[in-house]
N, C-alpha and C positions, 0 to 999 in steps of 0.2 A: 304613483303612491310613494309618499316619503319613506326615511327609511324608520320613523317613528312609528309610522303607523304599519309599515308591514313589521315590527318586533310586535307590536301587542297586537295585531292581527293572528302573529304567529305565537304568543302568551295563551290568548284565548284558545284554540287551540288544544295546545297542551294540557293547559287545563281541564278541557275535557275528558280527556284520557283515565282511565283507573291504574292506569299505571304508573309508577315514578317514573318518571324523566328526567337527565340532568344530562348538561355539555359541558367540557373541559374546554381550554384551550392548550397549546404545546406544553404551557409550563403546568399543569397539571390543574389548571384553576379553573371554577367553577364558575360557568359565564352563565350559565340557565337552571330553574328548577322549580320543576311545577309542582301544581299544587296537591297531586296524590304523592308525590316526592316530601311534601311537607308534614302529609298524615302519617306515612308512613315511619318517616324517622326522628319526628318531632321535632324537628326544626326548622324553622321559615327560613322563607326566600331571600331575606335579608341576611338573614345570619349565614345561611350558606354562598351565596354569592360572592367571589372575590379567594374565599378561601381555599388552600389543598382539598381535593375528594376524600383523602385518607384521614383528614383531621377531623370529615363532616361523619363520614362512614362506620369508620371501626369497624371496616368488615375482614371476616375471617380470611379472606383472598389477596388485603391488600398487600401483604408482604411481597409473597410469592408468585401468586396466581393470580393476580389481578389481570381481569378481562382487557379493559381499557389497556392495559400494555399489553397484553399478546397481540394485541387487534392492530396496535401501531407499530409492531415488530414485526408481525406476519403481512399486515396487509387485509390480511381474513377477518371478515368476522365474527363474533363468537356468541353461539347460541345457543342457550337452556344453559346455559353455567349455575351450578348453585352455591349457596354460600349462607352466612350468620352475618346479620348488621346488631351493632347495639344502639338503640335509641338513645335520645337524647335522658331519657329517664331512666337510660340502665336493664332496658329491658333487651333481650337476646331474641329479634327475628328472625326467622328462615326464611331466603329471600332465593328467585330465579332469577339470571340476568342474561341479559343480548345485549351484546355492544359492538358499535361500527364506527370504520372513519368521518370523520365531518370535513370535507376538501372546498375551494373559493373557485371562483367562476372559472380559474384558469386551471384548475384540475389539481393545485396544490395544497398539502396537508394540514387546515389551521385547528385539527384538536380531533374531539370525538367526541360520540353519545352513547350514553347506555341507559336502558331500558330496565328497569326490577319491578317483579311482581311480588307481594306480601302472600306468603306461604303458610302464616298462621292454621287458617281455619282446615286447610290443607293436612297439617300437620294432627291438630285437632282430632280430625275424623278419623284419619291414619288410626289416631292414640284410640279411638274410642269404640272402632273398630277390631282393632287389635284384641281389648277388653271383654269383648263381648264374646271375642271366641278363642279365649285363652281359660285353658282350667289350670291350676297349677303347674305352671308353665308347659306346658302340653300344648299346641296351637292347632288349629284345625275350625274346620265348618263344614267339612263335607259332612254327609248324613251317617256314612260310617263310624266317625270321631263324635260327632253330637249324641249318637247312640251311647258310646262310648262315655261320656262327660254325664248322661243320664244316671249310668249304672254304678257309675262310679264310687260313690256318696253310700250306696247303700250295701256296696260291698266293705267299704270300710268299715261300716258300723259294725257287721260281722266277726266274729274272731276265726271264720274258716280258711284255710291253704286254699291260697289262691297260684294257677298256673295260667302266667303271660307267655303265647304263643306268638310268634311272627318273624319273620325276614330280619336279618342284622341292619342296624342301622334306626331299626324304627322306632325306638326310646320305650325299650321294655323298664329300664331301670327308671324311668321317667313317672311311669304308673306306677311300680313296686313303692315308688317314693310318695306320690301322691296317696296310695292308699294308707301309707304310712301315716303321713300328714293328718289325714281324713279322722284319722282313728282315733278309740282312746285311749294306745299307746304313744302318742307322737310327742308326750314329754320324756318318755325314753330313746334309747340307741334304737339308730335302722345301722343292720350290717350288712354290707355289701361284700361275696362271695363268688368270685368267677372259679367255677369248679371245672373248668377247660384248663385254667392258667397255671396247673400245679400239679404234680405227681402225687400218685396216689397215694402213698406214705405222706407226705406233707399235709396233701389235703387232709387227708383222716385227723391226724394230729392238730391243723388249723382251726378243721368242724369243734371236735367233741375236747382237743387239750390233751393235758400229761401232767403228772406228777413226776418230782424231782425223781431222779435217780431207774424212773422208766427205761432210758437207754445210755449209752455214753452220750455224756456234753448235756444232761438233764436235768442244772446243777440247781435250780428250782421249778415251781410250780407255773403252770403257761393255761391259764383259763382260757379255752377255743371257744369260736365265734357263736357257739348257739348258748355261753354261759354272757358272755361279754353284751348279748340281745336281750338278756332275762327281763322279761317285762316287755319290752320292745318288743321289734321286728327285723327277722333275718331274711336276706334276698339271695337265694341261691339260685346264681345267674348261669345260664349253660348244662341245665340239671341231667340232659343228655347222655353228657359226657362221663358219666362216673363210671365207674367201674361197678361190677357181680357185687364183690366180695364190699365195697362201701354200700351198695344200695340195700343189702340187709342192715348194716349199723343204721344206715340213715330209715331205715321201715321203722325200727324198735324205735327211737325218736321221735317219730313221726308215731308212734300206736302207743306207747309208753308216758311221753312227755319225762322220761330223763335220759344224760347220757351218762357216757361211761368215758370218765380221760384212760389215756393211757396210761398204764401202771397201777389204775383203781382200781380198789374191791368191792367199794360202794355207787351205788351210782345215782348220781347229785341230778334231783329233779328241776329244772325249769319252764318258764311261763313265757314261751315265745310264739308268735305269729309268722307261719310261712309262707312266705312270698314265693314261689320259683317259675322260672324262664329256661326257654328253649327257644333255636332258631330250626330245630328240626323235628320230625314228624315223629312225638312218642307213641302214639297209637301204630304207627308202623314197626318202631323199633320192638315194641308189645311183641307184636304178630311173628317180627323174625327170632324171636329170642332174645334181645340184648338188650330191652330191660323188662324189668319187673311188672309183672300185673299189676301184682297188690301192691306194689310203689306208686303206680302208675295213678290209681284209681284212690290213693291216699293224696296222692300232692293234688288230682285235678278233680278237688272239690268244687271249685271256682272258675270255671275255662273263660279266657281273655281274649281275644282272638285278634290279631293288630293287622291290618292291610297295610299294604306295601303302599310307596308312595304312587304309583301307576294309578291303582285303584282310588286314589284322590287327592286329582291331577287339583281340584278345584281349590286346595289347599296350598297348593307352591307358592303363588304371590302373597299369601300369610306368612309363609315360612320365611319369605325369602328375605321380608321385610324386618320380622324377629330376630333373624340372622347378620343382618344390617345395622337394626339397634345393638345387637349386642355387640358386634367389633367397634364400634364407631365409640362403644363406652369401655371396651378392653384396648382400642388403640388410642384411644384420644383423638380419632376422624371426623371427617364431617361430612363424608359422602351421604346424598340424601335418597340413593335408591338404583335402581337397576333401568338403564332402557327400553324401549319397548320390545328393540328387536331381540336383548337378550333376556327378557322374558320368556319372549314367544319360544326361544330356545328350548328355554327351561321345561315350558311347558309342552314340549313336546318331546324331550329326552326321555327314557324311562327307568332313571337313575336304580341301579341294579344293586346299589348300593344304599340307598333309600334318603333320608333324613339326616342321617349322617355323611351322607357324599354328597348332599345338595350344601351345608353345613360346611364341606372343606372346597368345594369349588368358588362359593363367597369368601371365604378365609383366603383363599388362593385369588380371587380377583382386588382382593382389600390392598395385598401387595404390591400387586401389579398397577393399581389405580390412583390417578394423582390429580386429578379432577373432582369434582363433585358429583359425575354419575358412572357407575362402571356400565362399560363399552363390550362390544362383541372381543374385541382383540386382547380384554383381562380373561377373558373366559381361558379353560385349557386347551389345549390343542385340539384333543377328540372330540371339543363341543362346536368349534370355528367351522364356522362352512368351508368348502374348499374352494379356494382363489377362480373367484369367478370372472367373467369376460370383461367387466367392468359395469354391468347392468345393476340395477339393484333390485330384481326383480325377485333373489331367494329372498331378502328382508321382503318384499312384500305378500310374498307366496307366506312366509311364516306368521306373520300378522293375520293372515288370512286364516292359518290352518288354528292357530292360537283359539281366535274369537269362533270357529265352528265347534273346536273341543268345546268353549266356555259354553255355547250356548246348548249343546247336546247333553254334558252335565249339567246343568242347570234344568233343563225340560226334562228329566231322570228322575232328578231331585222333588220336583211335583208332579209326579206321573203323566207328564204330558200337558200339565195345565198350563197352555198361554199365556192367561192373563198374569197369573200369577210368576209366572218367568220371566214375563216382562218389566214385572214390578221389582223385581229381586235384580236382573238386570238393569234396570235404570232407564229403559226405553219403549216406545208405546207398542201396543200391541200388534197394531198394522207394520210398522216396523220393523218387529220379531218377524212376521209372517215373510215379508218381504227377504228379510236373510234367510229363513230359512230355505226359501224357494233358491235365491241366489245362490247361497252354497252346496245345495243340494241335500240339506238332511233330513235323514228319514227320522222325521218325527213320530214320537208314537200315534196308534189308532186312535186309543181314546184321548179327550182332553180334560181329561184328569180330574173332573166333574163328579160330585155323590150324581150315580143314576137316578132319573126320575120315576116312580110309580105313574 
């Protein structure tokens, strides 16, 4: 076969392919480029061939991190790299890449190829995904969170004291804010108050104010946070923590609707909605003494109740992905996500620390990451396996243990129904069945079926 006809033998070929294709030679020129290479970045085969890659490309890697040169530095191959091309028309893709040496019959190096997948629709679903189970920046889908995102709307409409309960970490101020939002206060002030953060003389003074000359150094008037809320809504965060002697000022407030600054005779009424938060058990603190009944039973008109992150686990690769968007638009990055193996991590840690410590080990992998996906070895030390024998049998024991949570949450989520887990999952029913068997889970009794008469 000549060598005309084995080029368009091997043209055809590539052409086949949905993926771009394209080969260099040493001086960095473009000898090949098919024709999903052509849709993707709107430019023909003509115009690209001959030219530098970086002049065809404008990809976000080619400064730095250009594949194509690691690959002829190390020798190595380089696979799942991600990156941004801009189109011939100015338009910003998201693209994957694998690239490898291309060597002549005698084993010597004349250039290389690399391989990109168009990541759009990818990206697309990601977005529209995201959208669908995002409530005011709140993220979630477990059944927990959905309940949540139900009730939510209709507590705002209300003007009752509401009390958000849960674990540190799991965005009490996140709802306080949202109900805020929701409401027909939310063209005035929401005040945020950590009543933990401040001694009790301060806070008193913070809450209700003082007029000049109240104490030394009180050389004017200091409107405190539940005047500076009038009309709006105050979030008194850590409501636990107060003291005896404030939880009676804060009762009269709360039964009243005015307060009393410091150094006043009169006491100046306002039109505020209260929001408050705890990470601890008031109903217990009730029962031992250290706080108040009738406080108690004034703030939790409204009970919140926030699950920990454990309790839905199904929620992590929402988060993780929110958490992703957001550094990538607070650092100017381009990493496009997490691997699988440090998923499966994630998804089986039981972050003690909740929403907020899944939140700083991304923030903490963002630094450490200089690629386009973060890796097991950005994670922290306490999350890294320990140096194994060289098998890689924990990454697939975790993959394994990953996809049996998913699917046991998920068969939860519909009481045991199949089909309908199947469908949510993405895979046929006989399928399910068969994992289920494989991994051994006990699946519930019933199949989650209305019974029939």
């Amino acid at each position: 076969m000549s060598d005309r006809s084995e080029k368009s033998r091997q043209e055809v070929i590539l052409d086949s392919i949905n993926e771009g294709v394209f080969t260099i030679d040493r001086d960095w020129r473009i000898t090949s480029f098919n024709r999903a290479a052509e849709r993707i970045t709107g430019i023909s085969r003509n115009d690209a061939v001959g030219r530098a890659c970086s002049d065809v490309f404008h990809a976000s890697i080619c400064e730095n991190e250009c594949a194509l040169k690691r690959t002829l530095e190390s020798g190595k191959p380089v696979v799942n790299a991600t990156a941004h091309i801009v189109t011939n028309q100015g338009m910003r893709v998201p693209i994957r890449i694998s690239a490898a040496i291309l060597k002549d019959d005698h084993g010597r190096v004349i250039g290389g190829v690399e391989t990109f997948q168009d990541l759009s629709q990818v990206e697309q679903l990601r977005k529209e995904l995201k959208a669908r189970y995002t409530f005011e920046d709140i993220v979630g889908r477990s059944p927990a969170m959905m309940s949540l995102f139900e009730i939510l709307p209709r507590i705002a409409e209300s003007s009752s004291t509401v009390l958000i309960q849960g674990p540190s970490g799991t965005g009490k101020e996140l709802f306080a804010r949202a109900i805020h939002t929701l409401s027909a206060r939310r063209r005035k002030r929401f005040v945020a108050v950590n009543c933990a953060a401040l001694p009790d003389a301060l806070l008193e003074s913070e809450l209700f104010g003082y007029k000049a000359g109240a104490f030394t150094g009180a050389r004017r008037d200091h409107p405190g946070r539940f005047m500076l809320a009038h009309r709006g809504t105050i979030f008194l965060d850590e409501i636990g923590d107060i003291s005896p002697a404030l939880q009676v000022r804060l009762l009269r407030v709360l039964q009243e609707r005015v307060v009393e600054p410091l150094g006043s005779v009169e006491p100046v009424p306002v039109d505020v909605r209260v929001v408050a938060a705890t990470n601890r058990d008031l109903a217990g603190l009730v029962r031992d003494g250290q706080f108040r009944e009738d406080l108690y039973y004034r703030v939790r008109v409204v009970l919140l109740d926030l699950p920990g992150l454990k309790q839905r686990r199904e929620d992590i690769p929402l988060l993780a992905d929110h958490c992703v968007a957001k550094f990538n638009r607070l650092q100017g990055r381009d990493i496009t996500g997490l691997s699988p193996e440090v998923m499966s991590r994630l998804m089986e840690y039981d972050f003690p620390g909740n929403v907020r410590e899944l939140e700083n080990i991304i923030e903490q992998a963002f630094v450490l990451c200089r690629g386009g996906i973060i890796e097991m070895h950005h994670l922290p030390p306490e999350l890294r396996p320990a140096a194994s024998s060289g098998d890689d049998t924990l990454g697939s024991l975790s993959i394994q243990a990953m996809e049996k949570n998913l699917i046991v949450e998920t068969l939860r989520r519909y009481r045991g129904n199949r089909k309908k887990a199947a469908q949510d999952l993405g895979i046929n029913t006989s399928t399910l069945y068969r994992k289920i068997k494989a991994l051994r889970i006990e699946a519930p009794e019933t199949d989650g079926r209305a019974s029939r008469n």
